[in-house]
N, C-alpha and C positions, 0 to 999 in steps of 0.2 A: 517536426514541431515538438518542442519539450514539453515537458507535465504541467511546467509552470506557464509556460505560455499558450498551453492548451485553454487552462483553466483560466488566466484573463482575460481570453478570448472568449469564454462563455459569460465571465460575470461583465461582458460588455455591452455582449449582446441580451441578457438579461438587463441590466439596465437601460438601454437601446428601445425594449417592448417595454419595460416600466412606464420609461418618461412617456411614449405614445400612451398607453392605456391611462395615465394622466391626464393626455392629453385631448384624449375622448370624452373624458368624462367635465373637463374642464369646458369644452365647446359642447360639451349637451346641456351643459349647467347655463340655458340663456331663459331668461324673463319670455313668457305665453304671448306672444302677440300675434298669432295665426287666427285669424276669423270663421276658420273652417274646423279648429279644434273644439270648438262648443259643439257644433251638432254631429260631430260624429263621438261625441261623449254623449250627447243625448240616445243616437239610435244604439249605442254599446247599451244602455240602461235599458233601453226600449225591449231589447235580446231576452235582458234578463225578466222584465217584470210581464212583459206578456210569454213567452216560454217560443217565442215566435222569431225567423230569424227573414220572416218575407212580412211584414206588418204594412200597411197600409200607412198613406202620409197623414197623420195627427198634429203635427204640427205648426201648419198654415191652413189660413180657412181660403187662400184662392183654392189650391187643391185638395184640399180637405177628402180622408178616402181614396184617393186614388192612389195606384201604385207606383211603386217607389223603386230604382233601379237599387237592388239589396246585394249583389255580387260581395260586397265588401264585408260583410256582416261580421266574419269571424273577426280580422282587424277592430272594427267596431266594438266586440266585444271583449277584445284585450286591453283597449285602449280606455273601456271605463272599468275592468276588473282590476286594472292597477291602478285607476285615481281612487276605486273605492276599496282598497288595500291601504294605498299609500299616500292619497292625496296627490298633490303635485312634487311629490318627489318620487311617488309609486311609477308615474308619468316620465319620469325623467329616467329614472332607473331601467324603464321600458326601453326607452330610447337607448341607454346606452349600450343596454344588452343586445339588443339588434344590432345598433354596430358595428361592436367589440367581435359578436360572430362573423359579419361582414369583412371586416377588417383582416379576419383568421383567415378566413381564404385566401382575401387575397394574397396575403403574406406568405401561406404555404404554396402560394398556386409563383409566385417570386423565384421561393426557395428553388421548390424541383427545376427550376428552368437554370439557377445558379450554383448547383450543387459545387462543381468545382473552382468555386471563386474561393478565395479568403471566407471564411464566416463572418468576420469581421465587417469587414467591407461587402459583404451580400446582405448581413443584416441592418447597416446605415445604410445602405441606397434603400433597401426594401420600405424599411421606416420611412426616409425623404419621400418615396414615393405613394406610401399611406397618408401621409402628410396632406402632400398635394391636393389626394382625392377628399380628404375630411374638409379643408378648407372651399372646394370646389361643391362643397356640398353646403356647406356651411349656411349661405344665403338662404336656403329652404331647407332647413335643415327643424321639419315641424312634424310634430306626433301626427302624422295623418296615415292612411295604408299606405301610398306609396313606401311608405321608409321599411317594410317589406320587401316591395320590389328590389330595392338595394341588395338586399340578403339573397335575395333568390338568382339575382344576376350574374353577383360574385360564385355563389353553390354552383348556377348551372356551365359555367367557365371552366368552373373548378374541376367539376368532375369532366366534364369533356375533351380539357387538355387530359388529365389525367389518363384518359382513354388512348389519346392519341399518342402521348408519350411511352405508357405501358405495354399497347398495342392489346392490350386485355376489354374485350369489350361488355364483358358482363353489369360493367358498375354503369356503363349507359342507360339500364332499365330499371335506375331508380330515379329517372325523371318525369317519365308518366306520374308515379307518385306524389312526385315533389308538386309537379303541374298541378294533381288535387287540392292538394293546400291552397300553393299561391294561387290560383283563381278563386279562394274563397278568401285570401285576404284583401289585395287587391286586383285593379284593372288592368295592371302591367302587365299581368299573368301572358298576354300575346306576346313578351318579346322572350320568352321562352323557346316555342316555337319557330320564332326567327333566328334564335343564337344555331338553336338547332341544325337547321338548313344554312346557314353557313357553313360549318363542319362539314358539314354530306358536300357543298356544294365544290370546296377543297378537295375533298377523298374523288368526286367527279371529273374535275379540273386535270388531277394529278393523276387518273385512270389509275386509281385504284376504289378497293372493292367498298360501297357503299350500303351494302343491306342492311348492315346492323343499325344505321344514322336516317334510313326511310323510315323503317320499323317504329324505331323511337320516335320520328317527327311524327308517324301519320299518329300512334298511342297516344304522344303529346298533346297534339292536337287534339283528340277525339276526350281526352282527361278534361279538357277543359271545360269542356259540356257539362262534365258534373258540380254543378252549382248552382244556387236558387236560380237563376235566369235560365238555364238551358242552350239552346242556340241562341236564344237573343244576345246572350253577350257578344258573339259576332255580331249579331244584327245593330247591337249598340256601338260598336267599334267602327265598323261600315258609316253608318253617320254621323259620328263624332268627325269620321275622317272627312268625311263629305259637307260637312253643314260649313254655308259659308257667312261670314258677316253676323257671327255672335262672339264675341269674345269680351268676355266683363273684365275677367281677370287681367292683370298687367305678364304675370309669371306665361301664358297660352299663347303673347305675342312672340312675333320674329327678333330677332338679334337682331341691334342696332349698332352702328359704330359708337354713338354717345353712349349703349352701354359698355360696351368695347375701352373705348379710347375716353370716355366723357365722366359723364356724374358718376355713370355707373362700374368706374375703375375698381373703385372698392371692394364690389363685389365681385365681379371678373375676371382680375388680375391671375388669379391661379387659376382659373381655366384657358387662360393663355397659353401659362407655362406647362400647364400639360399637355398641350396640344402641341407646344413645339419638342418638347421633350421627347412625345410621340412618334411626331414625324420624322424626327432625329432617328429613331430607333428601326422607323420603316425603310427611314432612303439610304442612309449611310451604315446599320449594323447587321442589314441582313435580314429584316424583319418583311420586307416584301417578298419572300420566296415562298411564304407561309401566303396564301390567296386567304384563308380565313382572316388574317390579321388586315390585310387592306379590305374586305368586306366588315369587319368589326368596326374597322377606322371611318370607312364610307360613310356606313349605316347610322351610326351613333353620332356621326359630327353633322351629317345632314342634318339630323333630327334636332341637335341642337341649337342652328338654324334657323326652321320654321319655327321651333318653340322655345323662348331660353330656359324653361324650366327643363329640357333636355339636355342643359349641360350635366347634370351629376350623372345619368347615365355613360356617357360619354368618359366621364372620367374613370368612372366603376370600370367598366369594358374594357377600356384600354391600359389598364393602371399595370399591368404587365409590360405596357411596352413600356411603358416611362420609369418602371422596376430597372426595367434592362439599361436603359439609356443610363439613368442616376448609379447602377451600380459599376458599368464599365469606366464613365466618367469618374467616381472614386477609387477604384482600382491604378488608372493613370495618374491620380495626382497623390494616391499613399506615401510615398517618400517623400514630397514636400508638405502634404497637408500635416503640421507637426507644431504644436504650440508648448513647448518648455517638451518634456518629454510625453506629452499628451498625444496619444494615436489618432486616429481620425474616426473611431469609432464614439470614444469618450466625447469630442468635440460637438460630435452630432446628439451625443444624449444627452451633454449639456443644454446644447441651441433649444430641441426638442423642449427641455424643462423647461428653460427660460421661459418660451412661449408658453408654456404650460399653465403654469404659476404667477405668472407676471404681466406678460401682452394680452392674454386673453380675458383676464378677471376684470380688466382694465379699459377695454375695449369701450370707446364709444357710439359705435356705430350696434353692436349687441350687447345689450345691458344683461350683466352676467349675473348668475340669482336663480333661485328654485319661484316658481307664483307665473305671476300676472305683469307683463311690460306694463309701465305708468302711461299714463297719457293715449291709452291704442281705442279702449275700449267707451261707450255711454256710460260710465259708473253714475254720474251724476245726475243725467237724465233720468235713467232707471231709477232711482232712488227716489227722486223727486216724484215720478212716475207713481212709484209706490205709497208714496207718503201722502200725495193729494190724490189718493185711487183715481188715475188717471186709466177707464176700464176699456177706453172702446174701441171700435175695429181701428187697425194703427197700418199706415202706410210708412213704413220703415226702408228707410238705405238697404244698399244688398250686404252692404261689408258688415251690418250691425245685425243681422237676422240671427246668425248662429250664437251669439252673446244672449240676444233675447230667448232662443230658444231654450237654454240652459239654465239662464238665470233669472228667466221673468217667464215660465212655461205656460201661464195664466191668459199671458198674452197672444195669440195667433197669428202670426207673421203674414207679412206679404210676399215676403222673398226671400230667400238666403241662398246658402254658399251650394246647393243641392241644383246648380244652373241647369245641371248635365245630365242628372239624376231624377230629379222630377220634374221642375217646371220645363216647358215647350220652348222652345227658338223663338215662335210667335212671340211668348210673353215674353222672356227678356227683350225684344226690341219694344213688347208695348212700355216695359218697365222704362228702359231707356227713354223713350218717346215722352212720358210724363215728367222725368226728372228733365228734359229739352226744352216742350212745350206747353204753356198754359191751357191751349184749347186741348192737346191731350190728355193734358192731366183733367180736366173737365170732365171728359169723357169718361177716365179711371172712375174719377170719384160719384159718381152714378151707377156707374158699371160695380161697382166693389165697396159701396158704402161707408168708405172708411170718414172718419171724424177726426184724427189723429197722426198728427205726421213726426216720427222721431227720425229726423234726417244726421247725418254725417256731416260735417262741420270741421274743418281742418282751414282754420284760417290762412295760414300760408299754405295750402295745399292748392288742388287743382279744380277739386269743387265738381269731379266727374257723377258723383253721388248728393248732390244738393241740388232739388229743383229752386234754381231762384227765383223763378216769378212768381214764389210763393210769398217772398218776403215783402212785395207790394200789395197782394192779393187783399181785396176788402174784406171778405168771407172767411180769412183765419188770421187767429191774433199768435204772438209769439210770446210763448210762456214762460219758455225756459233757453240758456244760452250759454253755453261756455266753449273752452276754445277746442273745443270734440264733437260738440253734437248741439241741437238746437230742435224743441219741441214746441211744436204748433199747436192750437186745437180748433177747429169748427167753431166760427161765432153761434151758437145755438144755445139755451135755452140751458142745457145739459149741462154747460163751462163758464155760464155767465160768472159765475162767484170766482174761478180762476182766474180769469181774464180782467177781473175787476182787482185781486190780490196780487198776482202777479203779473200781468199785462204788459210789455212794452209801449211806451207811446210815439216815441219817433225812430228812435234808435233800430237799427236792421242791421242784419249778417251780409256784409257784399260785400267779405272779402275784400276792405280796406279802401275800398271806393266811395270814396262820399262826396261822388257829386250829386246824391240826391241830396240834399240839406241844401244846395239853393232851390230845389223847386219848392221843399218845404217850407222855406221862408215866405215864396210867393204865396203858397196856399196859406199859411195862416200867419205870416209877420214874425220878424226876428224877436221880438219879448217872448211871441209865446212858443215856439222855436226851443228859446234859449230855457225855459220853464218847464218844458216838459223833457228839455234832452237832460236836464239835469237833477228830474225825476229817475230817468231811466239809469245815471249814472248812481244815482244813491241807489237804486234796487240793486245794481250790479257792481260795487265799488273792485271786483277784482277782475272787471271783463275789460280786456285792454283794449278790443276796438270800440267798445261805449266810449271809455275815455279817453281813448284817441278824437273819436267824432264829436266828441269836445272842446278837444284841443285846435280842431280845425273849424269848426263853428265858433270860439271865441277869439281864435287868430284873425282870420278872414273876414269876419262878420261883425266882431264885435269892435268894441272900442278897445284896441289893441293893446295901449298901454297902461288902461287900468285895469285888464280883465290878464296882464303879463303873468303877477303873483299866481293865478290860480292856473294857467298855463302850465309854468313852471315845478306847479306843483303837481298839475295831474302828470306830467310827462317824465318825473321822477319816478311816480308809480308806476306808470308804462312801460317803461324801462327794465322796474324791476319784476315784471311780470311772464310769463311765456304765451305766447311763443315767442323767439328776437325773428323780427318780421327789419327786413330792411327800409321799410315808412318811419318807424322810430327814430333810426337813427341817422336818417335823413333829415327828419326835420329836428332833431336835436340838433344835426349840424346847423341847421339854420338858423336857430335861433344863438347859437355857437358862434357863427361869423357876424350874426347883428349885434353879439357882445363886443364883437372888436377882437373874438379870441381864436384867430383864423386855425393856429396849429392843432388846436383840438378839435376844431370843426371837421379838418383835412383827416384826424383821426375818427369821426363816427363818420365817416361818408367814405371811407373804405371800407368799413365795418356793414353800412348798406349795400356800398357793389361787390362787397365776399358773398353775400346773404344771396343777392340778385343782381347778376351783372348787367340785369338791362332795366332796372330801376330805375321808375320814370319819374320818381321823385327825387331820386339822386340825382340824374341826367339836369333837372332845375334846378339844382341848391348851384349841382355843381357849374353850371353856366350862369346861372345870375352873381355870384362871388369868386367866382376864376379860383376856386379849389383844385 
């Protein structure tokens, strides 16, 4: 190879690592909308200001004082030493450096395995396959401890092929070490120990000599004791594995084909391709000879299985073999892969930027930005909260506890994102049980005195987090409302001047169902009906199911054709409001085809079956006018 082609060879593969480390930094650069990043910024604060790294729970008064599973503490305390360095860019900066390191291994753990390929072509497949694993991580891809784990999965690979490859086994007994750390940043810290025993279980397989891969497992293990828990981190492990019939979180459920194949393509899609990439690598390049690479493959795809937030492990783990696959596939196609005199390394560190720079700033699905995602968190409630000292015991959503705890400390929670941490199994099903049912929640509210309920509210959502049968309930008025959250308070004595200021009088959150407005009519007659719903729309002139349940109390109810103008009007507003709920544009269609203007009816009644293909107010427009 000449000097000169030595040397483009390197400025290729340096720009090659460019574009990716752009491109890390470009997908770390997403808007905060993790529920669980508030309170582990809170216990990072908690580190600091009591000097304490096992502190009792302070923060909710169901548990109030009791102890608090604190294994994570160190993470915890990185994770608020750089918002309070840097803000939410200190935050981001954190993140990228984690997986800028992460990233390093794996690339060098590529390289040793590809040393006599092309550089060229071992450095674009390597990158294609960094690629894969950033986007496969992408979807949770949140300042929490785990994004440690990441770091510590790639290191413990790293150095373990490294052993294997070298046959030098000295650099094995800096994982005891390593174990100290990561069990004190995160829970992951056990797959440590398992990568380990794969290794050994290989050198077993292949009757060769295994003492140095015991040694290290049994140290490993025995490392991880040293941490605020002690043995109970097994003992917490042991029952996380075992507790059945608690899971809040959506990320703790099984893989679905609908996330697979469905809604959830978007997300998914590159944990596909790395898992065919994978098995490419296993069945067809040789990679099944290695017994640790089909135990790596097993272990980590299972696990992504029972949980899908186990895909990014999966990808980490394996991203070797999908190195290998991506880079023999470009080795084969080097002589045609060739645009003008463009090599296929250039091509790749163009593609790379592109996304870099342009797909990903862009992205709708991850709104791209240093802060806070719009529309995720109570900002409004809170405020409102604050503004009318709304003080007392508050029966809060689980998704909203760690926002509160951070940004309303004053306040004492019922619940948050700490399911697994503090509260009991028991409680989350009572939790559940009260947002289900009425007489439970009766129970609760005796049980726990609360006055105050700041529930979760995602009008087109699923509503797993809103007990509704509060929004009939005689005993709480609803004070506040918009399309995130909705705050109740205790008819009592304490709120009468709220409830008299801001008070709804017929109007309710359910989630775009209004068939209660004909039993309202019956209890108090369509004048006064239509007088107080239209109370409620002037308190709320920017809440779009007030003035939707206007729209369908003076269609259905009223005198259709003189009450058309203010229809018309409200349903302009509605329109332009968030959230696009496919009921809008369903009955925009309809009122569309009683104009006589069939073609753009046919146009807002696809706009409601893109929304919701089993809209059952489309499903009517569309059979009463043969749309």
């Amino acid at each position: 190879m000449s000097d000169r082609t030595l040397q483009a060879s390197k400025i290729t593969a340096i720009a090659l690592l460019a574009a990716f480390a752009v491109l890390v930094f470009t997908v770390s650069a997403t808007k905060i909308g993790d529920q669980d990043f508030w309170w582990h910024l809170a216990l990072g604060k908690q580190v600091v200001v009591t000097h304490s790294i096992d502190s009792p729970d302070s923060f909710s008064y169901t548990f109030a004082g009791k102890k608090q599973f604190s294994e994570e503490w160190l993470a915890d305390l990185l994770i608020y030493l750089s918002y309070a360095a840097g803000g939410f860019t200190g935050v981001f900066l954190l993140k990228s450096a984690v997986l800028l390191l992460m990233f390093l291994f794996l690339l060098l753990n590529i390289n040793r395995h590809t040393r006599d390929v092309d550089r060229t072509v071992r450095t674009a497949g390597a990158v294609l396959a960094l690629v894969v694993v950033l986007f496969v991580l992408r979807w949770r891809l949140f300042i929490r401890p785990f994004l440690f784990s990441y770091l510590m999965v790639a290191l413990f690979i790293y150095v373990l092929d490294g052993a294997e490859l070298s046959g030098k086994k000295r650099g094995l007994y800096l994982l005891p070490l390593l174990g100290i750390l990561w069990v004190n940043l995160s829970k992951g810290a056990v797959l440590g120990p398992a990568i380990i025993g794969m290794y050994m279980v290989e050198r077993v397989v292949l009757r060769k000599s295994f003492k140095d891969e015991l040694v290290v497992l049994v140290l490993t293990t025995a490392a991880l004791l040293i941490n605020t828990e002690g043995l109970n981190y097994y003992v917490y492990l042991y029952e996380r594995m075992t507790e059945v019939g608690v899971i809040i979180t959506a990320e703790n459920r099984p893989m679905t084909t609908q996330l697979l194949w469905g809604a959830g393509f978007r997300y998914m899609y590159m944990y596909q391709v790395g898992l065919v990439l994978a098995a490419l690598y296993l069945a067809l390049l040789g990679g099944w000879r290695k017994p640790r690479n089909l135990l790596l493959f097993a272990f980590f795809f299972a696990n992504s299985l029972l949980q899908r937030r186990n895909v990014d492990f999966f990808a980490i783990s394996t991203c070797l073999f999908t190195g290998m696959t991506l880079v023999w596939a470009l080795g084969k196609i080097k002589r045609i892969a060739m645009v003008g005199r463009a090599p296929i390394g250039v091509i790749v560190a163009a593609a790379v930027a592109f996304v870099a720079v342009v797909a990903v700033p862009t992205s709708k699905v991850y709104p791209f930005g240093l802060g806070v995602k719009p529309d995720t968190f109570p900002y409004g409630a809170v405020r409102f909260m604050k503004d009318e000292h709304v003080d007392g015991r508050i029966f809060n959503s689980y998704p909203f506890g760690g926002y509160l705890i951070w940004n309303a400390p004053e306040l004492k929670v019922f619940i948050d994102g700490r399911w697994d941490q503090l509260y009991s199994a028991d409680f989350a099903k009572e939790y559940y049980a009260d947002i289900d049912s009425a007489h439970d929640w009766g129970k609760s509210e005796q049980k726990w005195g609360f006055d105050v309920v700041l529930a979760s509210y995602e009008s087109n959502g699923s509503g797993r987090h809103f007990p509704s049968h509060i929004a009939n309930h005689w005993n709480w008025a609803l004070v506040y409302w918009d399309d995130r959250s909705a705050v109740f308070v205790k008819k009592i004595p304490k709120y009468e001047h709220l409830i008299d200021k801001y008070g709804y009088q017929l109007a309710r959150p359910t989630f775009y169902n209004f068939s209660y407005i004909q039993s309202l009519i019956k209890q108090y007659g369509k004048e006064e009906v239509m007088r107080r719903m239209a109370h409620d729309a002037a308190m709320a002139p920017d809440n779009q199911e007030v003035l939707m349940a206007r729209v369908m109390l003076n269609y259905f109810y009223g005198d259709r054709a003189r009450n058309m103008p203010a229809i018309e009007s409200d349903m302009k507003k509605v329109l332009s409001l968030k959230p696009d709920t496919d009921i809008e544009h369903a009955f925009e269609a309809l009122l569309l085809a009683e104009r006589g203007d069939k073609q753009q009816a046919a146009r807002e009644l696809s706009r409601a079956f893109a929304l919701n293909p089993e809209s059952g107010y489309g499903k009517f427009v569309k059979e009463k006018y043969g749309l």
